[in-house]
N, C-alpha and C positions, 0 to 999 in steps of 0.2 A: 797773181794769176787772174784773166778776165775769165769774165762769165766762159767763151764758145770755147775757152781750152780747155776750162775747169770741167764744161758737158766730157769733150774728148776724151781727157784723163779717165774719167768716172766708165765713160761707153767701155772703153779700152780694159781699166783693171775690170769692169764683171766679165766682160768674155773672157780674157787670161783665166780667173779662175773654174769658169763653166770650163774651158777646155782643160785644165788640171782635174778638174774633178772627173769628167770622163777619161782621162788618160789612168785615175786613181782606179776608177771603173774598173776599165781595161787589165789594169795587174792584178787585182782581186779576182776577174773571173780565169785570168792564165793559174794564180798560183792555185787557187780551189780547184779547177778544174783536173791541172796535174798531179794536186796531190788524191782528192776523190777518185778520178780515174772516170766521171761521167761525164768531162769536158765543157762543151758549152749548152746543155742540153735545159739544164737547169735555173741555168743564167735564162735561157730565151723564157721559160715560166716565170719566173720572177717578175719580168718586165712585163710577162703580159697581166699578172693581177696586178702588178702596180697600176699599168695603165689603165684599165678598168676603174680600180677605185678613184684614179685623179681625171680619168673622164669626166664620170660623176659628179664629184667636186667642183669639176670648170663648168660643168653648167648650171650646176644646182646652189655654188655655195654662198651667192649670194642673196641667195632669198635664205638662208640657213643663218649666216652672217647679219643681215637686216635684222630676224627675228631674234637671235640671242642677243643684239642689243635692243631691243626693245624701240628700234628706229620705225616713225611713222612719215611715210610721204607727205608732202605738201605740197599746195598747188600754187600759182603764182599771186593769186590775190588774200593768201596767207599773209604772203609778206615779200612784198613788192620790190623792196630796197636789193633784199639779199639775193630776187633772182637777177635783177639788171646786173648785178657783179657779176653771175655766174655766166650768164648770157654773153655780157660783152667781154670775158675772156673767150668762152669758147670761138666766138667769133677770131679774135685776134691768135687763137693758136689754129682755127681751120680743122675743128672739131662736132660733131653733135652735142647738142645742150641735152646733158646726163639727166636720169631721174633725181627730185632734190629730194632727200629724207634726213630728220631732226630726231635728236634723242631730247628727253627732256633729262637735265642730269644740268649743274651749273658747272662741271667742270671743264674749263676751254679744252676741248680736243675735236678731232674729223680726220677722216679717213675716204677713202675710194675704194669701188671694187665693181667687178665688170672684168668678162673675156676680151671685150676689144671696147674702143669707140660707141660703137653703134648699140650696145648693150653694158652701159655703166653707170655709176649709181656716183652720188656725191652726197656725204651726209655728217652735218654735223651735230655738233651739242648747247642748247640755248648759253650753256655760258660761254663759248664762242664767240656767239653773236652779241650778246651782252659786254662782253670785256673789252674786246678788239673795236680800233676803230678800224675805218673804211679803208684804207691803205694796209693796216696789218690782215684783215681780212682776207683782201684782194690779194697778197701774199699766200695767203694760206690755202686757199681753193684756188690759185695759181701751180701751186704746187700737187695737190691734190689731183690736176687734171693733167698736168708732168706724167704722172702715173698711169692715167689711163692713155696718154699720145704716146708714152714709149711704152707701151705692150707691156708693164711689170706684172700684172695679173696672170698674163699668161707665160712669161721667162719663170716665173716662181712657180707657174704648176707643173712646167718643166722640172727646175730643182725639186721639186715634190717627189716626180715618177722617181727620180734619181736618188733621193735618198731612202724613198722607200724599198728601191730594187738593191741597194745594200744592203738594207735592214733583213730583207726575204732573201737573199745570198747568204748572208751569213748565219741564218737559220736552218737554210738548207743545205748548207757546209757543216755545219756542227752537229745535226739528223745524220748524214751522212757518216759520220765516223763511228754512230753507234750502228747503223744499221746496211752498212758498207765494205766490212772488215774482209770478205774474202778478196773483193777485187783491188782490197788496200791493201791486202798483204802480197797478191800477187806483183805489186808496183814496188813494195817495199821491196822482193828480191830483185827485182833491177838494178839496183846500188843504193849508196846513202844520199842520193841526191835526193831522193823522194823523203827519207826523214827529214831532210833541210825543208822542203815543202810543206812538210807536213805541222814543223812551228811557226813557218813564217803563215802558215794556211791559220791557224790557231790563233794565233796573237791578232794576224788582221780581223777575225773572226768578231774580235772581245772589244779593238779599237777601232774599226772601221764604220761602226753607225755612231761614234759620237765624231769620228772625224769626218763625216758626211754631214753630221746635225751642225758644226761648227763652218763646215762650207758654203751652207747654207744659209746659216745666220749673215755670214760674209758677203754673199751678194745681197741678201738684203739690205745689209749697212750700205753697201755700194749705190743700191739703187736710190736711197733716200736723200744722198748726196747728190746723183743725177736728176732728183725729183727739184732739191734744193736748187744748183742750178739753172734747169730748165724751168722754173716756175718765176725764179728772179730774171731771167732772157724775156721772160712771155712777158712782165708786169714791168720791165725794164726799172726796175727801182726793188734792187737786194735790201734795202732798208725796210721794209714793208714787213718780210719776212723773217728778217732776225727780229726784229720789235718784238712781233707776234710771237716766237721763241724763245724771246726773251720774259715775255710778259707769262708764256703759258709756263715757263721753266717755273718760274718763282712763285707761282700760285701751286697751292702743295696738298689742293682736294683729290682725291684720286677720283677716276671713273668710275662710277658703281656698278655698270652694268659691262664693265669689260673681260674678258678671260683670259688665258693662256692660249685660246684658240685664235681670239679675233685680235691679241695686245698689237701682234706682228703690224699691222693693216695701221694705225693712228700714227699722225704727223706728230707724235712723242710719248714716250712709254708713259700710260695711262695708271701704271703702280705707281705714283711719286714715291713709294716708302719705301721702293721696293730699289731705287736708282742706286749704284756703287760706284765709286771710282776707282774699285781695285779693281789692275787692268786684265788677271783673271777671269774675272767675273763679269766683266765687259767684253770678255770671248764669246758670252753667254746673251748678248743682247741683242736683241733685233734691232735697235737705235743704236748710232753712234752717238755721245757724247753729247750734248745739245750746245755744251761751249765750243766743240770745234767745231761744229754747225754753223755758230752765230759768227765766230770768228772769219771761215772762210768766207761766209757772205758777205762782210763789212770788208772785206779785201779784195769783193770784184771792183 
């Protein structure tokens, strides 16, 4: 598969599943709603404190993100070498030159974050720069900047509002049965069609935010694929950036300053110890695999 089919494929499967996951939406708030009997009343709350808090988020969470890793800006006569990389991709993808920020930490990782273009940050870790050479690099903040030209920051604060309007559905579906029972039992004598509603109301209740936390995880994998090819299109040489994957794979320091909050955001899960190849537990990852990563690269 070349590079512009492999972008296609990647555009392709995250929208299919953004639109399964709203259609997912969509039957969680029919079946709650018919069997509570409060309709779509509660569904429209949910969205709106979701949206609130992931307002917030999109604007704020990159100065919250910068500082839980311990990243400090640097200016261009820090280190010269590493802004001409960054400079003359953004040039070649027809982007704004992002703020640059360095963690100090020798473990090779980097990440991006930023609402759009015009407001995004690029920031790596001295063993990055230390490890990679100038082609695996240019791979890497190729990629990187993949991220901020296709919008990921703001499609994931999208999936954000959307898993977290599950997670507040399903709270106030489950409130509802304790503190709902007259206008539930008035539904109940309507027939048994409302107890059918009422398990399948239940059951979604209990699997509905981890099958939204797992749909989410999924277009993340997706994007990182998108990032992988559009960053090998931008630097025209996919070799650059498997090296670089291959090289940060096999180095087995973990990030010291990384969390569960920010793991999502690096060009490779930042827990080395933490990596599995049971394919369960790779339901559970924000990265895909870093060997099928390197493989499909080596195949454009």
């Amino acid at each position: 598969m070349n590079i512009y089919s492999q972008i296609s494929a990647n555009k392709t499967k995250t929208w299919l599943i953004v639109i399964l996951f709203v259609l997912f939406i969509t039957t969680i708030i029919f079946v709650y709603g018919k069997t509570s009997g409060y309709g779509l009343s509660y569904a429209g709350i949910g969205l709106i404190i979701s949206g609130l808090i992931t307002f917030a988020s999109y604007y704020y969470s990159d100065r919250m993100i910068l500082g839980m890793s311990k990243a400090k800006q640097i200016a261009k006569k820090d280190n010269p070498q590493f802004f001409r990389i960054v400079e003359n991709l953004c040039i070649g993808a027809g982007i704004p030159i992002p703020k640059i920020y360095i963690i100090e930490d020798s473990a090779p990782n980097a990440f991006a974050t930023g609402r759009d273009p015009k407001h995004s940050v690029v920031c790596v870790t001295t063993g990055i720069l230390e490890k990679l050479d100038k082609a695996e690099l240019e791979g890497v903040i190729a990629h990187e900047l993949s991220h901020v030209q296709n919008y990921d920051i703001r499609l994931m604060s999208i999936v954000v509002i959307l898993v977290g309007l599950v997670a507040l559905l399903a709270d106030f579906f489950m409130r509802s049965l304790w503190y709902g029972g007259d206008r539930r039992d008035r539904g109940n004598r309507e027939g048994n069609a409302q107890g059918i509603f009422l398990l399948i109301g239940i059951a979604l209740a209990i699997l509905s935010p981890i099958i939204a936390t797992l749909i989410q995880l999924a277009v993340s994998r997706k994007r990182e694929f998108l990032a992988d090819a559009s960053g090998a299109l931008l630097t025209r040489y996919p070799e650059g950036l498997a090296s670089a994957l291959e090289k940060i794979s096999k180095d087995k320091e973990p990030l010291e300053v990384a969390n569960n909050a920010t793991a999502h955001l690096y060009i490779a899960n930042p827990f080395k110890n933490k990596i599995s190849g049971n394919w369960f537990a790779n339901l559970f990852n924000t990265h895909p695999p870093i060997e099928e990563r390197i493989k499909i690269l080596r195949a454009m």
